[in-house]
C-alpha positions in Angstrom: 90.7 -8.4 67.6 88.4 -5.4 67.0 85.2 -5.0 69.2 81.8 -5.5 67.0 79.9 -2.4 67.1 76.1 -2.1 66.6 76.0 0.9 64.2 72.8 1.8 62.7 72.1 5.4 60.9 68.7 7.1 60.8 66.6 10.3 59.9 66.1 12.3 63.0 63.3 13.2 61.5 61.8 9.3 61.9 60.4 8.2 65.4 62.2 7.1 68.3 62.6 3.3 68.6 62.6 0.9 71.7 66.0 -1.1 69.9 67.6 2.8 69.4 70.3 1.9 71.9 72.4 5.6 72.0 70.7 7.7 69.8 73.8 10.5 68.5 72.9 13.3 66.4 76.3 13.7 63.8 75.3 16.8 62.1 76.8 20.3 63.3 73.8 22.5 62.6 70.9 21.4 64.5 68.0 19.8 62.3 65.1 22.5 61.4 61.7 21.5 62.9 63.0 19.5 65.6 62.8 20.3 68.9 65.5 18.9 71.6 62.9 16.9 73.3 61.5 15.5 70.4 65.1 14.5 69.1 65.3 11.8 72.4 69.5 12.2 71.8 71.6 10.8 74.0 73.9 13.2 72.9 75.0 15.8 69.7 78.4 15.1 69.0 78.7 18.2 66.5 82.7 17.5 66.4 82.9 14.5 64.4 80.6 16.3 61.2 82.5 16.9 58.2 84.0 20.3 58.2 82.1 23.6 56.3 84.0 23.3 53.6 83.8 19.5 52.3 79.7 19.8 53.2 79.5 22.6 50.8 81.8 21.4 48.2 79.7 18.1 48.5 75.9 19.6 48.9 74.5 15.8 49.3 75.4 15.1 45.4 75.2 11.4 45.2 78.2 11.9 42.3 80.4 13.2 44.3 80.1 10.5 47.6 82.5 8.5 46.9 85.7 11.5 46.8 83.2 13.2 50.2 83.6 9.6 52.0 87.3 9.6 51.5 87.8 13.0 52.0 85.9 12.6 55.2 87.5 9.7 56.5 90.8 11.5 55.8 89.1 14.8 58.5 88.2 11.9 60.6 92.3 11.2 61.6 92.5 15.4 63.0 91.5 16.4 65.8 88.8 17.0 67.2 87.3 14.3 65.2 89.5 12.0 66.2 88.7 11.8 69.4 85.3 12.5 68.5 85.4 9.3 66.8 87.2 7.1 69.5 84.2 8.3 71.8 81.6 7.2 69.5 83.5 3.7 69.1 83.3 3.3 72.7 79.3 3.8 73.2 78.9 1.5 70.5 81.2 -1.6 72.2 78.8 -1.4 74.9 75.2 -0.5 73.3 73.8 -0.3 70.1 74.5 3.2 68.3 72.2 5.0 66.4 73.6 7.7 64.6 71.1 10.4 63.2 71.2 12.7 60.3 69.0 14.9 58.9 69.8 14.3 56.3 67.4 13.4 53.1 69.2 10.6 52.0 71.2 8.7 54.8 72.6 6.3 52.4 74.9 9.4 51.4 75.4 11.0 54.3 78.3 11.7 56.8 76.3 9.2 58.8 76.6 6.3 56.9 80.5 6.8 56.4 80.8 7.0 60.1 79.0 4.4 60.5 81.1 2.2 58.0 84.0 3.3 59.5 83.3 2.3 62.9 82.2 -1.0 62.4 85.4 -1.7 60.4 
């Protein structure tokens, strides 16, 4: 039987919260406006982001989610992401995750696939 994970996604643009748990910013380039001590991460785990070319194809078009989530979860079995991913699933057995986007709409982000993914 699979662990249950605590997954939640968020703006990193949104305050801080007591119930954050791990708070892991997903994206690779680092949010504009945002400085590292404002962030509160826990960590930037820039290998498990989609790669260059399936963020621009996709450019956050909410038509196009559903082909960027599989073709995502698809990048998500190679390396590095793979073991990107197993590390993520770990933190979140044994504390609530909170993975953070910037993202404007987290619904549709790599975030909330990840997310999905990891809590089966």
């Amino acid at each position: 039987m699979a662990a249950k994970r605590d997954v939640q996604v968020r703006r990193i643009y949104e305050e801080a919260k007591d119930d954050d748990g791990a708070r892991v910013l997903v994206d690779r380039i680092w949010p504009r406006g945002v400085s590292k001590g404002r962030a509160e991460l826990d960590e930037w785990c820039k290998d498990i982001s989609p790669s260059t070319e399936l963020r621009t194809w996709y450019a956050h078009d909410p038509d196009k989610f559903d082909e960027f989530a599989r073709r995502y979860r698809k990048e998500l079995e190679e390396p590095p992401r793979d073991d990107a991913l197993e590390h993520l699933k770990g933190m979140a057995t044994e504390q609530r995750l909170t993975l953070l986007t910037a993202t404007k709409n987290a619904d549709i982000s790599e975030a909330a696939v990840l997310a999905k993914v990891m809590r089966g």
